[in-house]
Steps between C-alpha positions, in 0.01 A plus 500: 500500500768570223183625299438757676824634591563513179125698475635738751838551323266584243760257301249284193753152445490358176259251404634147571606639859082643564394142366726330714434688812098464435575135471666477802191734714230316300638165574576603881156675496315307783824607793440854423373666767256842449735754521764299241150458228417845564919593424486240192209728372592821570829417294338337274286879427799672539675399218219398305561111442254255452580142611401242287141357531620157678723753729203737554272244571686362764567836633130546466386205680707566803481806524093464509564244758693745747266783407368502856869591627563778299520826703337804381851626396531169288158573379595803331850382387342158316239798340765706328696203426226320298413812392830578315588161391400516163169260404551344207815660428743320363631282736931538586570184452560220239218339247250788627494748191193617450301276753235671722435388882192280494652328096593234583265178620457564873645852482468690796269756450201437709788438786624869417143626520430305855809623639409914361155433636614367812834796534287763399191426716747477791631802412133688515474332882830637614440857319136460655694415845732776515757268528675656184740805469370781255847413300344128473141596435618698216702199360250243548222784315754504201589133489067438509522772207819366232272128600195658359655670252648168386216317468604262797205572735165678465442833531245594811376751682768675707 
């Protein structure tokens, strides 16, 4: 996506340009495939952008819909990804000053906390598994960390 080649450019657009491409993914959310959600998220991390809540919870809902898909790889990526994109932060786009995820009527939180649960507890099978590099066990470990430290999920027993 444009997104995240602009992520990997390491390039942050202005505003209107972030709002209008989350529009576009949000509103295009249920064609996205795993590896394209995992890509939307990672960027989304990488340069530290919050959609807006009716953009997030689309991106939410679908992505909790494909989380079966998602490859141990994606796993990790969608970790770090939620786990940099700030919660709460003030949103980059228009009308959000100030709001928090979750505001609004209908806000998205409990999605964001099914979708950690559900990334994170996929993340302990795949570490469990073996079927993660030590590079990505050490990411995952430090995304599950900055989300505890956060407040986003609960902190348990290693």
């Amino acid at each position: 996506s444009i997104l995240w080649s602009l992520a990997r450019l390491g390039f942050l657009p202005d505003a209107r340009l972030v709002h209008k491409l989350c529009q576009v993914l949000a509103g295009n959310a249920e064609v996205l495939t795993a590896p394209e959600l995992a890509n939307v998220w990672w960027a989304l991390g990488k340069l530290m952008l919050r959609p807006s809540d009716a953009q997030l919870a689309r991106l939410l809902g679908h992505s909790l819909a494909e989380a079966a898909s998602f490859s141990p790889t994606h796993v990790v990526d969608l970790a770090w990804g939620l786990a940099r994109m700030r919660s709460g932060a003030v949103p980059a786009y228009r009308g959000g000053r100030g709001k928090r995820a979750g505001d609004e009527a209908g806000g998205v939180g409990e999605e964001e906390k099914a979708l950690l649960d559900c990334v994170l507890a996929r993340g302990s099978e795949c570490e469990r598994a073996g079927l993660l590099s030590e590079e990505q066990v050490r990411v995952l470990r430090g995304s599950r960390r900055a989300l505890r430290a956060q407040g986003r999920v609960p902190w348990t027993p290693a």
